[in-house]
C-alpha angles and dihedrals in degrees: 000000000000112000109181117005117199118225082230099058111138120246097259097039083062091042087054105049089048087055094051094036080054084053130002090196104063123130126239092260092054100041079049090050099045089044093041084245135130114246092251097043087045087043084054099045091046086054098053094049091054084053095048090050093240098129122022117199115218121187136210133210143185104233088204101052094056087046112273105120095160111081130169145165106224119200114203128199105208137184104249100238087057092082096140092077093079095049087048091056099046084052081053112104086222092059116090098168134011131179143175113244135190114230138061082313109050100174128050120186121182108213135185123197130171101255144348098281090047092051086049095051096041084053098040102035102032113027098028100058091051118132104255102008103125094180139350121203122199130206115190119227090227089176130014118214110174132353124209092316107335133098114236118228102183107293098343128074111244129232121222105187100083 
């Protein structure tokens, strides 16, 4: 994904970064030979440009398909002086978003757990004996349809490209 593209950007610096943005997941020779460069001068300059916070990689992943089969989106309802929860759940390796809200729930974070005992005692015994949260809801994804900007086949992403 290209965050920030410079007006100066070399030719094959442009060439390249159209390459990758057409398919993350080509290869060095293919983002060399889409940009007339060899693999270790394109793999340089890729690696400047990810320095230099021109281009920014993002990565998406199936949760399933690496074993966590219990997701949830879990609305909390926190004191607000208790500002620091949200800040303890984004640092939770089950949560894989988390966001302030306005409204009788104020904090939504999405999780994402192996199974059903682990979701209950992440919610229970974790979440639940934080300092300010009054209530937590939690509403089960039962099915998932789409994520960020990727369809959802079962426990794989799906590619629709082909």
């Amino acid at each position: 994904m290209v965050v920030n593209r410079s007006p100066h950007l070399p030719d094959h610096d442009e060439k390249l970064l159209a390459a990758l943005a057409a398919d993350g997941r080509a290869s060095l020779v293919d983002l060399a030979s889409a940009a007339g460069l060899t693999p270790g001068r394109a793999s340089r300059r890729l690696e400047t440009l990810i320095a230099e916070r021109v281009v920014h990689i993002h990565l998406e992943l199936a949760p399933a398909a690496l074993g966590y089969h219990a997701r949830a989106n879990l609305w909390l309802r926190v004191h607000p002086s208790a500002k620091a929860v949200g800040r303890v759940l984004a640092r939770m390796p089950e949560v894989g978003f988390a966001v302030a809200l306005s409204g009788r729930n104020n904090l939504l974070a999405a999780v994402h757990c192996r199974d059903l005992d682990e979701l209950f005692e992440f919610t229970s015994d974790r979440v639940g004996t934080l300092p300010g949260v009054e209530s937590a809801d939690l509403s089960p994804v039962h099915r998932q349809i789409k994520q960020a900007a990727t369809l959802v086949a079962g426990e794989r992403l799906k590619d629709d490209r082909r």
